[in-house]
C-alpha positions in Angstrom: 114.0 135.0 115.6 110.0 135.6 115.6 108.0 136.0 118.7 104.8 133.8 119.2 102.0 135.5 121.7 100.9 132.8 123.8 98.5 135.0 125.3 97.9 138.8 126.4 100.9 138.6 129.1 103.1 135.7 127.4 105.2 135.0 124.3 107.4 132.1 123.2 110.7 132.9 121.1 112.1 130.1 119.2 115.8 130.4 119.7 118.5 128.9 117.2 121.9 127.9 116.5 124.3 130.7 116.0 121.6 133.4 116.7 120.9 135.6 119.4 118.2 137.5 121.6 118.1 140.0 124.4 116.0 139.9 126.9 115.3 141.9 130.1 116.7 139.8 133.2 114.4 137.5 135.6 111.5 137.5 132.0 112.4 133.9 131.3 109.4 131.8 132.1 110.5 128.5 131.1 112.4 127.3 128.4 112.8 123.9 126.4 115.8 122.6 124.7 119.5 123.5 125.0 119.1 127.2 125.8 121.9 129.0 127.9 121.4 132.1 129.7 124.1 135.2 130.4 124.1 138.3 131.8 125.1 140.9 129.4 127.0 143.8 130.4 127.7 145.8 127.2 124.4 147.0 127.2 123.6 144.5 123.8 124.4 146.0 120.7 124.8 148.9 122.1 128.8 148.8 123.7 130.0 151.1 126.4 128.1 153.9 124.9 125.2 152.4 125.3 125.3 151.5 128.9 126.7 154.9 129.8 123.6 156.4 128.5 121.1 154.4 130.1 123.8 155.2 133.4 123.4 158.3 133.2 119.7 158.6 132.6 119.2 156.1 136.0 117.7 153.7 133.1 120.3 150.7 133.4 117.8 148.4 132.8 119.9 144.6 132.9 119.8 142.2 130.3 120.7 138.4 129.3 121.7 137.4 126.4 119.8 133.9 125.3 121.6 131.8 122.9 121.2 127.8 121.7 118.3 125.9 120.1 114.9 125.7 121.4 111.9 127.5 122.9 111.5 130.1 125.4 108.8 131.5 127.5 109.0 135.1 128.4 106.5 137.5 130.6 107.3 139.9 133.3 105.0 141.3 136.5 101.5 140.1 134.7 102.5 142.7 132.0 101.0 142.8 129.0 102.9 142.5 125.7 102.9 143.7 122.2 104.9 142.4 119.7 106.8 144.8 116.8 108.0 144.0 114.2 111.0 145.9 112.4 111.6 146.0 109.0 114.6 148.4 108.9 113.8 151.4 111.3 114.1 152.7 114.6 112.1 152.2 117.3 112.2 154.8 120.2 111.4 152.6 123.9 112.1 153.4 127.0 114.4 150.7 128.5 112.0 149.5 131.0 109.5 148.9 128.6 112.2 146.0 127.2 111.3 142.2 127.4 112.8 140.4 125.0 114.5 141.2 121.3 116.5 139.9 118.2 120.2 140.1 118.8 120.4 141.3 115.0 119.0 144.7 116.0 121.2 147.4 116.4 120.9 148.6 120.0 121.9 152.2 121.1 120.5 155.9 123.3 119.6 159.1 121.9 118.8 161.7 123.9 115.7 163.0 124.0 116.8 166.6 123.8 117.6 165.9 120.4 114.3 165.4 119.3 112.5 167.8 121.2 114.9 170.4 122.5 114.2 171.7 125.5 110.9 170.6 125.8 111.9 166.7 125.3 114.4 166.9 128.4 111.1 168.5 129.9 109.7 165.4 129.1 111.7 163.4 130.9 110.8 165.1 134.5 107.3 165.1 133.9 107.0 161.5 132.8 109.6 160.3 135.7 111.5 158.7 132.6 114.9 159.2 131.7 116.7 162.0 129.4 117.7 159.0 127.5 115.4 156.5 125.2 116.7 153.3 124.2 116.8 153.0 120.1 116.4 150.0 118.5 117.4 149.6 114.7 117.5 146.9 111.8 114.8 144.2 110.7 113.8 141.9 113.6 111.2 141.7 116.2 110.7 143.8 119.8 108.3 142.3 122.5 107.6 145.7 124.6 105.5 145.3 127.7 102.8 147.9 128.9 99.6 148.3 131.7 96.1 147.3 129.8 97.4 147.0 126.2 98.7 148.4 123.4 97.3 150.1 120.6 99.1 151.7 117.3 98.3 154.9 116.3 99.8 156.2 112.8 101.4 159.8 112.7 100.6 161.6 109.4 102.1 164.7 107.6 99.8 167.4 109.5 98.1 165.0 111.4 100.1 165.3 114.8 98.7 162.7 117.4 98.9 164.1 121.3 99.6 161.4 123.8 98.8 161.3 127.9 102.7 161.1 128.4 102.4 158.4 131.1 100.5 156.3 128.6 103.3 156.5 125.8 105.4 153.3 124.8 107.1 153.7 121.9 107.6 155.2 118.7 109.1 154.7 115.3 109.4 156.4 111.7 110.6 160.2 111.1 108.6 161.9 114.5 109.4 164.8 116.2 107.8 165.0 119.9 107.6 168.3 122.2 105.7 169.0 125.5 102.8 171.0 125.2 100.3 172.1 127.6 96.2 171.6 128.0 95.5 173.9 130.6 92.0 173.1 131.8 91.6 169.8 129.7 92.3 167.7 133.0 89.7 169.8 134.8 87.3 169.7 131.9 87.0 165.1 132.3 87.3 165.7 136.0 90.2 164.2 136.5 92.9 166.7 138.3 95.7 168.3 136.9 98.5 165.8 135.4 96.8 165.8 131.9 97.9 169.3 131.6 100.4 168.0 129.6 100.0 166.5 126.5 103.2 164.8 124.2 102.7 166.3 120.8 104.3 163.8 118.0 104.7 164.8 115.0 105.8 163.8 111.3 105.4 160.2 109.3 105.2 157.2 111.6 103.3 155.4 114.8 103.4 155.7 118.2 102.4 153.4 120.7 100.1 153.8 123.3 99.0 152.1 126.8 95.5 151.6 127.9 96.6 152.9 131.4 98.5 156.1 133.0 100.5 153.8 135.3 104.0 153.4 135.1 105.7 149.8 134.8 
């Protein structure tokens, strides 16, 4: 179920019999054709497990599940939106970041622990985001919504990227993050003292990045 980017802060799914999409409650713009609209609450693909985890991380972001034939135009707060496309691997999101997404993908939560020990469930105090990412898995297409615009930045064997951790999106492929520390970089651009944290992200993959430090 491909996504069409209207513009910068719109994009138009084209919805069809016996398929399915996600998308993040009050995102539908307008719609043509027979399109209906539910709330969903299993937490998509995810189930029960899935909606406990976002619970428990405070990150029960609600969805509707859109289903029929036609065309639908979704945007959310004057966002901007970047499309991904999926061709069988995760993708790591914060649930907020959400707008729309094919029904075929494989929703679940990981916790962030997991990837980054101790230092990833420091990651979720410092960035004011959960202890929980959303993971989405399978071949499809995400529409993720950020502040300014998104860029992808490839992560190469000994080539770790550091990220602003406000300005992080998403990530996919086989990437290990951790918390690290800058002291002085913040001082050094003039800027105070919330850079003196930096998400280090390692391993084979991308990550993507916001052209802003402001939360959605």
């Amino acid at each position: 179920m491909p996504f069409r980017e209207v513009n910068s802060k719109m994009v138009e799914a084209t919805v069809l019999p016996g398929q399915r999409m996600f998308s993040q409650r009050g995102a539908m713009l307008a719609y043509k054709g027979e399109v209906s609209f539910t709330p969903n609450t299993q937490g998509g693909q995810g189930g029960v497990m899935s909606m406990i985890g976002r619970r428990l991380a405070n990150e029960a972001t609600p969805l509707m599940s859109v289903e029929g034939s036609g065309t639908v135009l979704f945007g959310h707060g004057g966002h901007h939106i970047q499309v991904i496309a999926l061709t069988g691997e995760t993708l790591y999101v914060e649930a907020d970041r959400l707008l729309a997404f094919d029904g075929t993908l494989q929703q679940g939560t990981m916790f962030m622990g997991s990837q980054g020990g101790v230092m990833g469930m420091v990651r979720g105090q410092v960035t004011g985001q959960g202890l929980f990412t959303t993971t989405l898995q399978g071949h499809g297409s995400v529409a993720v919504m950020a502040h300014g615009g998104v860029i992808e930045v490839p992560i190469a064997p000994q080539r770790p990227v550091h990220v602003d951790p406000q300005a992080y999106v998403a990530h996919h492929g086989d990437v290990r993050n951790k918390l690290s520390t800058a002291l002085g970089w913040r001082d050094m651009v003039g800027r105070g003292s919330g850079e003196a944290f930096q998400l280090e992200l390692s391993g084979s993959g991308a990550v993507y990045v916001q052209a802003s430090e402001e939360k959605l």
